[in-house]
C-alpha positions as CSV (number, residue, x, y, z in Angstrom):
1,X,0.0,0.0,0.0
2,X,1.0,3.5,-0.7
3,X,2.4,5.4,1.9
4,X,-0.4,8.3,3.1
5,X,1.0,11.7,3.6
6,X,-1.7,14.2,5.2
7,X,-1.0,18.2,3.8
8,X,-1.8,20.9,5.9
9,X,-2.2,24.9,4.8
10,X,-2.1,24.0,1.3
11,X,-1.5,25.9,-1.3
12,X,-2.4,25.8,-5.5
13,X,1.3,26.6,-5.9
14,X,1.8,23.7,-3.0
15,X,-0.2,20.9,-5.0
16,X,1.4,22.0,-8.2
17,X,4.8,21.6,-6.9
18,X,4.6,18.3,-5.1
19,X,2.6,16.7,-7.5
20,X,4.9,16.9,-10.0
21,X,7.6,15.9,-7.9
22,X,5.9,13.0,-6.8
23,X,5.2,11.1,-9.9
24,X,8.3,9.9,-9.3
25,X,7.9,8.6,-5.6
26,X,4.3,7.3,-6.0
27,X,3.1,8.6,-2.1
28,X,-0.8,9.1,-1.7
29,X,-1.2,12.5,-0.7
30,X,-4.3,14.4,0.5
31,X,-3.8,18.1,0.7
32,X,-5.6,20.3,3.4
33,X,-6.5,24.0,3.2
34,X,-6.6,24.3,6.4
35,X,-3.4,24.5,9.1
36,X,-3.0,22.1,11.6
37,X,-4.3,22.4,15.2
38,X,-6.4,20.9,17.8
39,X,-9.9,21.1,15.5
40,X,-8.2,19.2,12.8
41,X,-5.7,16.9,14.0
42,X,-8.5,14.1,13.5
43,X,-7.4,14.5,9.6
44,X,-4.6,12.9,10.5
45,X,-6.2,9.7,11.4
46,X,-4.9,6.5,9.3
47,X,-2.0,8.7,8.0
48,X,1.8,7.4,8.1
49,X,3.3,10.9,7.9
50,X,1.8,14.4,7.9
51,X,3.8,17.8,5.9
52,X,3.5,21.4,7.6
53,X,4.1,24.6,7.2
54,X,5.6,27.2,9.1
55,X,2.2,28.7,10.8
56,X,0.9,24.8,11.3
57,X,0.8,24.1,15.2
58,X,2.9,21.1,16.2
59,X,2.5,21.2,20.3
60,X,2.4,18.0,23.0
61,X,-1.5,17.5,22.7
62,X,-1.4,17.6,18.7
63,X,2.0,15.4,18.9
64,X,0.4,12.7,21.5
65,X,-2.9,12.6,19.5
66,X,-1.2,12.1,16.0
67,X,1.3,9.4,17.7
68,X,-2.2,8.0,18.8
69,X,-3.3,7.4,15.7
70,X,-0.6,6.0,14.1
71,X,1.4,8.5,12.5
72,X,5.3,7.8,12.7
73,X,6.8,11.1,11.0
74,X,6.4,15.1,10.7
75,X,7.7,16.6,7.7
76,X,8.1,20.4,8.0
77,X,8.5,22.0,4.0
78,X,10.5,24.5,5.7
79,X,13.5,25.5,7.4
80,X,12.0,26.8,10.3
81,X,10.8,24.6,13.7
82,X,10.0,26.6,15.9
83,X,6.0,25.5,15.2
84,X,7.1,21.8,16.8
85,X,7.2,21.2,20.1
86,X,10.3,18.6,19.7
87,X,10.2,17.2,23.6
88,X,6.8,16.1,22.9
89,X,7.9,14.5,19.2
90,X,10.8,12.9,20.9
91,X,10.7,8.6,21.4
92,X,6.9,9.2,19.4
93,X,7.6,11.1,15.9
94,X,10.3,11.8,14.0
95,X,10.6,15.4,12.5
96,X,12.2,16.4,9.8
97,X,13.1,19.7,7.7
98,X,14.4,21.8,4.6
99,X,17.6,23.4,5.8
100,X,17.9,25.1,2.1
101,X,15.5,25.6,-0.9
102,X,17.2,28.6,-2.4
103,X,19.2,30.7,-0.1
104,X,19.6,33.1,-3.7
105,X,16.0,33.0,-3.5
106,X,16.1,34.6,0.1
107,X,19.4,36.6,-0.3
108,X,17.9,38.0,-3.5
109,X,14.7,39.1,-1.9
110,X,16.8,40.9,0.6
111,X,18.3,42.9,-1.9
112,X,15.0,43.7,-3.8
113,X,14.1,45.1,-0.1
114,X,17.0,47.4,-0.1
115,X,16.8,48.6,-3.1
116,X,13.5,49.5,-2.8
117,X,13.6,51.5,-0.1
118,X,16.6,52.9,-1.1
119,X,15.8,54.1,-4.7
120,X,11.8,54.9,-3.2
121,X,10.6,52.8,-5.9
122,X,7.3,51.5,-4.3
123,X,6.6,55.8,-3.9
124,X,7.8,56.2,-7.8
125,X,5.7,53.2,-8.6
126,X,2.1,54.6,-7.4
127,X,3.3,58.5,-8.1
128,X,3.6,57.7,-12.1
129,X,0.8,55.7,-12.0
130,X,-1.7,59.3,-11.1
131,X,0.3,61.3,-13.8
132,X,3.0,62.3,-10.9
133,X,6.4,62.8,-12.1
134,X,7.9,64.6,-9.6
135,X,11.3,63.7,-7.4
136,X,10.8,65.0,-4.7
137,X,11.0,62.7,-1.4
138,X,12.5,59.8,-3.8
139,X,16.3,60.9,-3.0
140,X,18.8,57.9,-1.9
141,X,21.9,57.4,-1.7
142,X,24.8,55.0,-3.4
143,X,25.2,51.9,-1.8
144,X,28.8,51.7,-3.5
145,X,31.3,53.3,0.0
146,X,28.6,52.3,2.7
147,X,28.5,49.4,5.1
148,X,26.1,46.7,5.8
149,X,26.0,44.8,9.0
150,X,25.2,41.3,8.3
151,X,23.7,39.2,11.6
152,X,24.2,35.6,10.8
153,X,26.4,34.4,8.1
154,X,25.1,31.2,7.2
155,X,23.9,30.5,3.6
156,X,21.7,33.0,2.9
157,X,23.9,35.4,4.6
158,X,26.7,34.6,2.4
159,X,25.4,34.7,-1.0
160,X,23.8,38.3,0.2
161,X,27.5,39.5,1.1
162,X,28.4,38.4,-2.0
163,X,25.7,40.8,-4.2
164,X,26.3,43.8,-1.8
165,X,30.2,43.4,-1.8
166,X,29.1,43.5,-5.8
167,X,27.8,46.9,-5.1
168,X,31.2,48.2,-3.6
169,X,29.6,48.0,0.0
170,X,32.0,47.5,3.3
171,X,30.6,44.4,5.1
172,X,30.3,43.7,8.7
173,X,28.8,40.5,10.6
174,X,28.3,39.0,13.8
175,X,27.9,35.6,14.3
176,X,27.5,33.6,17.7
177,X,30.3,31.7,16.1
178,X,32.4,33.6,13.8
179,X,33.6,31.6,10.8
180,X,37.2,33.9,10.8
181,X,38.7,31.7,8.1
182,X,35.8,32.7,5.7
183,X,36.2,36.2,6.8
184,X,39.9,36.7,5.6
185,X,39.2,34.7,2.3
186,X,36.1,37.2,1.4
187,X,37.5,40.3,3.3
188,X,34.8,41.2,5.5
189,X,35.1,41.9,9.5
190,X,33.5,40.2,12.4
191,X,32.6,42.9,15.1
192,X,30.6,42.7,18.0
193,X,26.9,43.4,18.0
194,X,27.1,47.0,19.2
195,X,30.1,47.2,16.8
196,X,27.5,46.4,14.1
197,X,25.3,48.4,14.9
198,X,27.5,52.0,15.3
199,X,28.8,51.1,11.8
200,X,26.4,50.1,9.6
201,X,24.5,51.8,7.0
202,X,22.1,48.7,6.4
203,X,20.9,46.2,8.6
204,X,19.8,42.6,7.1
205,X,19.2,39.6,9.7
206,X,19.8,36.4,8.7
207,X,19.1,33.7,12.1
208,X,17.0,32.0,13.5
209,X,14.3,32.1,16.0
210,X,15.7,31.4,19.4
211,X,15.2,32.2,23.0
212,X,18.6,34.3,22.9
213,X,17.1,35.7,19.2
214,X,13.8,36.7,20.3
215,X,13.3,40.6,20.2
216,X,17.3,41.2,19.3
217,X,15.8,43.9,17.5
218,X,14.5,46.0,20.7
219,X,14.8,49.8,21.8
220,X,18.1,49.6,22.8
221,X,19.3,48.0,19.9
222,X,17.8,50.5,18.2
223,X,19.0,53.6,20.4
224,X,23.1,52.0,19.4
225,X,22.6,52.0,15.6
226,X,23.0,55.0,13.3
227,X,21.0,57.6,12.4
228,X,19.3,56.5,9.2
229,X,19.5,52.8,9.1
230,X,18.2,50.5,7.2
231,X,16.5,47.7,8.4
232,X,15.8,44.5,6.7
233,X,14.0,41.2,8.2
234,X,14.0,38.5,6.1
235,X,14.1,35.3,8.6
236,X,11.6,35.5,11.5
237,X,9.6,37.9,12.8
238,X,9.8,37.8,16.2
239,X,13.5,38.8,15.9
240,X,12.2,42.4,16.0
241,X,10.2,43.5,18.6
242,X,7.8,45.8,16.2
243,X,6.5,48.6,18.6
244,X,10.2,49.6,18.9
245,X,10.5,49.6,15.8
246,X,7.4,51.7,14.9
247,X,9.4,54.4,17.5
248,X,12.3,54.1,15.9
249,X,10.8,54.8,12.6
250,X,8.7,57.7,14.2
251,X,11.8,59.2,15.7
252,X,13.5,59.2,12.1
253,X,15.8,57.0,14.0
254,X,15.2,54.2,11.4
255,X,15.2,55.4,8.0
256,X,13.3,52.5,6.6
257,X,12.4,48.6,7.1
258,X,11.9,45.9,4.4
259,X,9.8,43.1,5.9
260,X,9.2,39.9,4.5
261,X,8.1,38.7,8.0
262,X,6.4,40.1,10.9
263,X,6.1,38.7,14.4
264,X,2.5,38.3,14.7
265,X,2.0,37.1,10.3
266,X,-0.6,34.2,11.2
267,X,-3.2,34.5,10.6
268,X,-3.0,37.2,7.5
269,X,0.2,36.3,5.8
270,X,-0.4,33.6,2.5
271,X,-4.1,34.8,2.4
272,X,-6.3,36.8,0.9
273,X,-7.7,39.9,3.4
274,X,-8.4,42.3,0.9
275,X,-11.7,42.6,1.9
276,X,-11.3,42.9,5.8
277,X,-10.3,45.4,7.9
278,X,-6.8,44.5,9.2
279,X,-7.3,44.7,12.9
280,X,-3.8,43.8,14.1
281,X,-3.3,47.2,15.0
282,X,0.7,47.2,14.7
283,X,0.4,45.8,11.7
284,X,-1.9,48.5,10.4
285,X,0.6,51.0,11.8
286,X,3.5,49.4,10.1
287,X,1.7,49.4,6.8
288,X,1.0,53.3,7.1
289,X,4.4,54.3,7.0
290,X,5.7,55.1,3.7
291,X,9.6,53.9,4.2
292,X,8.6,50.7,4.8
293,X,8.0,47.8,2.9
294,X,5.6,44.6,4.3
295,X,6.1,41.2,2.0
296,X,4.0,38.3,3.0
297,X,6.7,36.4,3.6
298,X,7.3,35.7,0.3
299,X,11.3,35.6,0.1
300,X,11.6,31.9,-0.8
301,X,9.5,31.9,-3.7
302,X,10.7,30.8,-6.6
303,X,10.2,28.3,-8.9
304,X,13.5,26.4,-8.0
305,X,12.8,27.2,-4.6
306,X,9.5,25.6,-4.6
307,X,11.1,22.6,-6.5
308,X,13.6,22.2,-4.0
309,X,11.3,22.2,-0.9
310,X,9.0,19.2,-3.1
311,X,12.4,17.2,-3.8
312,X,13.9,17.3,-0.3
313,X,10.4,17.1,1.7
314,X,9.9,14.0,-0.4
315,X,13.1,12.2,-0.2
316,X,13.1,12.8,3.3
317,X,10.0,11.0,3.8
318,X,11.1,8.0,1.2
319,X,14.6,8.0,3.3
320,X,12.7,7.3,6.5
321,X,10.4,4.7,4.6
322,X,13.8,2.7,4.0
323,X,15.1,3.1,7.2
324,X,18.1,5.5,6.2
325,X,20.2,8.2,7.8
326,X,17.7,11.0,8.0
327,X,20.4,13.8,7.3
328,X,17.6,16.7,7.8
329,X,16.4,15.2,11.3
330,X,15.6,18.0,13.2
331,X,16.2,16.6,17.3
C-alpha cells in the first residue's frame, strides 16, 4: 500500500509543486486547506506521515494525539521549527526539515528590499501611475562606499554578502560563532553586535528564531545603531520587537524597514484579506508608514525554490520509509 501523507495549509502553488515531484515517488497524498491544530488533528487519522508549514501548530497534545493514531513522521516544507514542540515528538515522531530551498532565493529578496527603499521605488511606482512625475522625497543614496551589517552568516547570509560586496559595499557581521577563516578569504570583519550596529549603513538579519534571538531587534538596539538605518528582516519575525520599531521609525531613527516577515503574520500572511479590515493594530501602523515595505513572507519563492522544498520534503519521507540516515532530522 502507498504510503499516506496528510498536507496541511495547502497551497495551488503547494499541490502544483509536489505533484509533480511526486510522480516519481508514488506517495498518496491528500492536501488540506486548512493549518493544523487541535480542531483538525483528527485528519490525520490513518496517515503514516503528515507535511506542515511554518504557521501549522505542532505542540504536546497535537503530537500525542497524531502518535495515537498512528502517525510515525512530521515533515516540516521549511527551514523553520520553531511551530514543533520537539520534547513532545521525541521517542513518538520523528521530524524532519528543509535546511535550504534557495538561499539566492532569500538573499535576492533581501536585496529587492533594499533597493527598494533605497531608490523609493514603491513611492515612484504609485506616483507615475496618477500622472505624478515629480522627485521630490524619492532621494537615496549609493550603496557603493557604505556598510552593511550582516547578523548571521550562514547560507543566505553569504550569498547576500556576495551581491552587496558587488555593489562596492563594506561588510560587517556577527555571528554567535564567527567563521574567521571565511572572513579573511572574502574580506569582510566580524565585530561585535554593538560594533554592528554603530557602523552600519544597512541592517539585514539572517538567524533563526531562538530564545537568545527573540526581540534582538528591541529599543536599545535600536538607540546603538545610526541615524538613518536601514533595516531588513527576512528570517523570522519575532527577531524584531515591532512597537520599537514603529518608534524608531517615528523618531527618524530608522530610516526605513523591508519586511518579508512580521512577528504576529498568522493569521493574515499567504491569504487573501483584501476585503477585511486588518485589525492587528501594529500591523496597520507598520503598513501606514511610507519607508517601509511589508512582503507576506514571500522571500523563498521561486520556482527552484519551490522545487527544492518538493524534492527534499519527499526524499526525506522515502529515506525514512527505507530506514536510512535522515540527514535533515531536526532533534
Amino acid at each position: 500500500m502507498a504510503f499516506k501523507i496528510a498536507f496541511f495549509d495547502t497551497k495551488p502553488y503547494d499541490r502544483a509543486s509536489f505533484d509533480e515531484v511526486n510522480e516519481k515517488y508514488g506517495f498518496e497524498i491528500l492536501y488540506h486547506k486548512g493549518q493544523l491544530n487541535r480542531n483538525n488533528v483528527v485528519l490525520t487519522q490513518g496517515m503514516d506521515a503528515i507535511c506542515i508549514f511554518v504557521h501549522d501548530t505542532a505542540d504536546t497534545a497535537i503530537i500525542e494525539q497524531m502518535a495515537g493514531y498512528g502517525v510515525k513522521l512530521i515533515a516540516l516544507r521549511a527551514a523553520g521549527y520553531n511551530n514543533v514542540d520537539l520534547a513532545a515528538a521525541k521517542d513518538k515522531l520523528k521530524v524532519v526539515r528543509v535546511p535550504a530551498y534557495s538561499p539566492y532565493a532569500v538573499a535576492e529578496h533581501a536585496v529587492a528590499l533594499m533597493l527598494a527603499l533605497n531608490r523609493k521605488i514603491h513611492r515612484a511606482y504609485w506616483r507615475t501611475r496618477d500622472g505624478n512625475f515629480a522627485l521630490h522625497g524619492l532621494m537615496g543614496f549609493d550603496m557603493n562606499g557604505k556598510t552593511a551589517g550582516i547578523i548571521g552568516t550562514g547560507k543566505i547570509a553569504r550569498i547576500l554578502i556576495r551581491i552587496l560586496q558587488g555593489f562596492g559595499m563594506k561588510v560587517v557581521a556577527y555571528d554567535l560563532y564567527p567563521d574567521e577563516k571565511y572572513a579573511r578569504e572574502v574580506g569582510i570583519s566580524y565585530v561585535s553586535l554593538d560594533g554592528l550596529y554603530a557602523q552600519a549603513d544597512m541592517i539585514s538579519l539572517h538567524v533563526p528564531l531562538t530564545d537568545q534571538t527573540k526581540n534582538m531587534i528591541d529599543a536599545q538596539s535600536i538607540a546603538k545603531m545610526k541615524e538613518g538605518t536601514i533595516i531588513i528582516n527576512t528570517s523570522r519575525g519575532q527577531l524584531i520587537h515591532t512597537n520599537a520599531l514603529i518608534e524608531g521609525l517615528k523618531s527618524k531613527k530608522i530610516a526605513a524597514a523591508g519586511l518579508d516577515v512580521y512577528e504576529e503574520e498568522e493569521g493574515y500572511f499567504y491569504e487573501d484579506q483584501s476585503d477585511k479590515i486588518i485589525d492587528d493594530d501594529v500591523l496597520a501602523r507598520l503598513l501606514s508608514f511610507n519607508n517601509v515595505i511589508v512582503t507576506s513572507h514571500q522571500g523563498f519563492f521561486t520556482r527552484e525554490a519551490m522545487h527544492n522544498i518538493a524534492e527534499t520534503t519527499l526524499q526525506n519521507i522515502q529515506d525514512f520509509i527505507d530506514g536510512k540516515t535522515l540527514v535533515n532530522e531536526v532533534s
